[in-house]
N, C-alpha and C positions, 0 to 999 in steps of 0.2 A: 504494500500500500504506500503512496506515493504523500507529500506533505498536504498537498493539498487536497488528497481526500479522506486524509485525517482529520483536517480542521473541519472538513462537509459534514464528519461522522460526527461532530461533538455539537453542530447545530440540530441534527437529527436527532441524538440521544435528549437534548432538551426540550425537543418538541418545539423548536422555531421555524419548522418549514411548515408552513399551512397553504392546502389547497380549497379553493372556494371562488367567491366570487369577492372580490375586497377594489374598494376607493384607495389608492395611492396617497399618502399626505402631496405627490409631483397635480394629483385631479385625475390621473389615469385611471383605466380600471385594469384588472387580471386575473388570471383564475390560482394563481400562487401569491404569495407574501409570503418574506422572511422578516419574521420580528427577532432582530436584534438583539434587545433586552431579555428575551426567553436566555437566551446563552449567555450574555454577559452576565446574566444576575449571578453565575457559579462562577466564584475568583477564579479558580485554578482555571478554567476556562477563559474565561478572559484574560488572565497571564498569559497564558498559550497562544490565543490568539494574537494579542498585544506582542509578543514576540516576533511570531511569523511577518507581521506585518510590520515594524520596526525593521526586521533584518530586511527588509526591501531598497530601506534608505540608510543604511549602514555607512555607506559611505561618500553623503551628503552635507556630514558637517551643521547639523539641526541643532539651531538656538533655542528652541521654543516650538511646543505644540499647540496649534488652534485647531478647537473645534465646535461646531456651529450644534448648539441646543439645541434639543434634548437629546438627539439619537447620537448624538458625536463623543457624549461629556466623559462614557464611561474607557469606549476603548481608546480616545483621545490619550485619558490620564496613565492607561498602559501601554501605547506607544511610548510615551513621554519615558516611562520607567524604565519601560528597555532599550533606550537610544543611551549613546555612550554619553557621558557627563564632559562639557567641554574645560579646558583648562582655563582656571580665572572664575570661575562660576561660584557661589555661596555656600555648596555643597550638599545640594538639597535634590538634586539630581535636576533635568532637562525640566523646563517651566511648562504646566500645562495650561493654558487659558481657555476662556473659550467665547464664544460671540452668541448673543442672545435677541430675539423680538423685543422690540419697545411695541408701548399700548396703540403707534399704527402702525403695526408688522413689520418696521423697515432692521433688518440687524444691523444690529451694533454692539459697541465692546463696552462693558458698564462693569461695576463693582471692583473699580479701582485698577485694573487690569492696564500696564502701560506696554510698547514695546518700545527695544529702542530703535532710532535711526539706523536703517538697514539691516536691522537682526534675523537672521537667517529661518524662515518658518516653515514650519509644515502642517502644510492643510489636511488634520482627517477627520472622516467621517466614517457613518453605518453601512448605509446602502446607496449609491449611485443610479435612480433611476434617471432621471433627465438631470442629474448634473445643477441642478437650480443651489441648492443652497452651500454646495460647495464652493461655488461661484459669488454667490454671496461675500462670502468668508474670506475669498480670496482680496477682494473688493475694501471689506474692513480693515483687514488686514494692512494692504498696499497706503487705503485712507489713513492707519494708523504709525504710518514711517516706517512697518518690517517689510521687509523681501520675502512672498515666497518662492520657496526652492523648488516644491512638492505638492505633490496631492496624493493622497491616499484613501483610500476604503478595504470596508471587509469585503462588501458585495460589490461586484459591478453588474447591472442586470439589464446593460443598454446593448450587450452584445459588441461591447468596443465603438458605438456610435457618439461617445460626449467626445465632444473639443475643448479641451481646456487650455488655457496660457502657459500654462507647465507641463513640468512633468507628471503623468500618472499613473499608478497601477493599481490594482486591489490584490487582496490576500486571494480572491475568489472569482471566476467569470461566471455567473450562471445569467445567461441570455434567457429570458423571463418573457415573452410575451406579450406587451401591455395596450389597453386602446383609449383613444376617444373616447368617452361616454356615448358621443351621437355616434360612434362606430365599433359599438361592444355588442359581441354576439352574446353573451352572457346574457346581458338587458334584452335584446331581440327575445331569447328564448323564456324571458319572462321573471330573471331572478332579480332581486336587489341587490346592489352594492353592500358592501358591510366596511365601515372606516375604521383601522386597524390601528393607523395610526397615529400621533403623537403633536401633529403639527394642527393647531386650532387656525393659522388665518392662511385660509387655502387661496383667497385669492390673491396674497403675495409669492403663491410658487413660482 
């Protein structure tokens, strides 16, 4: 068994692949969802994963990890832990931040949170379906004087279709599916959506 369908085994052992008919936090619809959280919630899991996906950008020299609320916050802070501790640093290991909605959905970086002028960042997240809030992130970020280097995820589920400014990879490709609302055969054949996820102002995806 190969590394990456270890990590696939430890989302399936938690019961985070769900098949159905579910609303995207992106407004898509699909007949699978992976929720994150099911896996992250068991540490040694998310260590593991946090690992794999750390050793991607190993040798990119990362100041700082950013990650964009809620789906981001947890394996953000284990990338963070498993990137090497740069020299000069407080000793507290790689800094995790993360970028959050204000009360009209726009992210931003609040609770004190600074970077500095060109500090080397890496952007990650959960799941990559359209790339929107990563892009966000990136966005905060740049507004907030760091550089990113990176971008990262666990899932990428656009089948290699997001463009990003940087560099990208996930821990995971699993090409998923997803549609329109006005173009879900799901809804054609009479079922409702079910919203899985995390993100409440769906009209800033």
């Amino acid at each position: 068994m190969d590394s990456r369908q270890e990590y696939y085994k430890l989302f399936e052992a938690a019961g985070a692949v769900r098949k159905g008919h579910f609303e995207l936090s992106s407004g898509l619809h699909s007949s699978m969802y992976v929720q994150c959280a099911q896996v992250l919630q068991y540490p040694r899991f998310a260590e593991k994963l946090g690992h794999g996906l750390a050793g991607l950008f190993a040798n990119d020299r990362i100041e700082a990890v950013v990650s964009p609320a809620m789906g981001g916050l947890i394996i953000g802070q284990e990338v963070a832990r498993a990137l090497p501790e740069l020299p000069g640093s407080i000793g507290g290991g790689t800094p995790a931040l993360f970028v959050e909605r204000d009360a009209s959905g726009n992210m931003t970086m609040r609770r004190g949170f600074q970077l500095k002028p060109g500090q080397r960042v890496l952007v990650i997240e959960d799941v990559w379906t359209t790339g929107g809030s990563t892009l966000e992130a990136i966005r905060v970020v740049e507004e907030a004087g760091g550089f990113v280097v990176a971008a990262g995820a666990l899932i990428d589920r656009s089948g290699g279709k997001i463009e990003f400014p940087v560099e990208a990879q996930a821990l995971l490709d699993l090409p998923i599916a997803s549609y329109e609302p006005d173009d879900c055969p799901l809804c054609r054949e009479g079922s409702a959506a079910v919203k899985p996820g995390s993100r409440f102002v769906r009209s800033a995806s």
